[in-house]
C-alpha positions in Angstrom: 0.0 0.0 0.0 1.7 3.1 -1.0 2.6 5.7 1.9 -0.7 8.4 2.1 0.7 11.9 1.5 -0.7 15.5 2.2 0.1 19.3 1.3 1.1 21.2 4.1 2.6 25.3 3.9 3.1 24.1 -0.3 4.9 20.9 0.8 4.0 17.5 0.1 4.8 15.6 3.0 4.4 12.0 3.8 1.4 11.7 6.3 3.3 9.5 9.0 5.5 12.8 9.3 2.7 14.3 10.4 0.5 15.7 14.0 -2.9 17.0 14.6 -2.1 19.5 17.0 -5.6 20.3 19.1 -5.4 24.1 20.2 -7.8 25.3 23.2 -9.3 28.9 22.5 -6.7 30.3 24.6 -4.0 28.9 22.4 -2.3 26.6 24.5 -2.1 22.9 22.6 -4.6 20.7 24.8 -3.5 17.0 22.9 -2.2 15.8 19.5 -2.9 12.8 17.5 -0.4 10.8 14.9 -1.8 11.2 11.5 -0.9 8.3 10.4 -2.3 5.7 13.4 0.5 2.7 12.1 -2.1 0.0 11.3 -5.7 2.0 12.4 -7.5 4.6 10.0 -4.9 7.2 9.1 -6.6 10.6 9.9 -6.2 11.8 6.4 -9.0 14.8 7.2 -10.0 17.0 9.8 -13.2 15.3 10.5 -11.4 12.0 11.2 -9.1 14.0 13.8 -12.0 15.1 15.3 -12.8 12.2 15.9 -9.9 10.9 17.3 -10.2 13.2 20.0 -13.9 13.2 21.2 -16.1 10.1 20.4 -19.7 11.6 19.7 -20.7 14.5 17.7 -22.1 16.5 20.3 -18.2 16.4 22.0 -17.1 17.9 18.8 -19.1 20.0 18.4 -18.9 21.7 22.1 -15.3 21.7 21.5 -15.6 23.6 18.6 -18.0 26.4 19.7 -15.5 27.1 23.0 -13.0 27.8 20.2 -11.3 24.5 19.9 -9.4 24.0 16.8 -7.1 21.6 15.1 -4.3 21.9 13.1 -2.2 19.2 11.0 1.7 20.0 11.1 5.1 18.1 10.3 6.6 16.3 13.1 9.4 18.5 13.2 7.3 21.9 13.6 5.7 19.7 16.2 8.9 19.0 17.6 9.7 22.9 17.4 6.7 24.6 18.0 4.2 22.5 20.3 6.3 20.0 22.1 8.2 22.9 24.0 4.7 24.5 25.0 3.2 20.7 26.3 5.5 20.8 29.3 4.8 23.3 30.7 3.0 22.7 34.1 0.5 25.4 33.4 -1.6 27.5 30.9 0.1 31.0 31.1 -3.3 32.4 29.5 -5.2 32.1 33.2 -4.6 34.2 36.2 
C-alpha cells in the first residue's frame, strides 16, 4: 500500500510525518494525534481528527463552539513549535 501523502505550507509531505495538534481557544495545545495511526484509520482529514479526539458528535461539536481547533503539522514543527509549550505545568493564559 503506498505511503498516504498530504500538502502542508506548499509541501508535500508523507502523512506518518505528520500531528494533529488540538489548540484550546486560549491557544495553548490541549492534545495531538499521529496522522498516520500505524495500522488503524490514518486521519487523512479534519473530520477523522476530530474524531480521534472526542467520540460523539455532540463532544465535537462543544469543542468547537469554546474555540477548539485543530491543526495538521510536520513532526518536526511539532517537535519545534508544540512539544516545548506541552511541558509546561501550566496555561500562562489564566490568572
Amino acid at each position: 500500500m503506498p505511503e498516504q501523502r498530504v500538502r502542508i505550507d506548499g509541501a508535500d509531505v508523507a502523512l506518518g510525518e505528520c500531528e494533529w495538534v488540538l489548540w484550546a481557544s486560549c491557544g495553548c495545545p490541549n492534545g495531538c494525534a499521529l496522522a498516520d495511526k500505524h495500522g488503524g484509520t490514518p486521519l487523512v482529514t479534519e473530520e477523522l481528527a476530530w474524531r480521534a479526539f472526542y467520540t460523539t458528535r455532540r463532544d465535537v461539536e462543544d469543542h468547537k463552539k469554546r474555540g477548539f481547533r485543530l491543526e495538521l503539522m510536520t513532526r518536526d514543527r511539532w517537535s519545534a513549535e508544540v512539544y516545548p509549550l506541552m511541558l509546561r505545568p501550566d496555561c500562562p493564559h489564566t490568572t
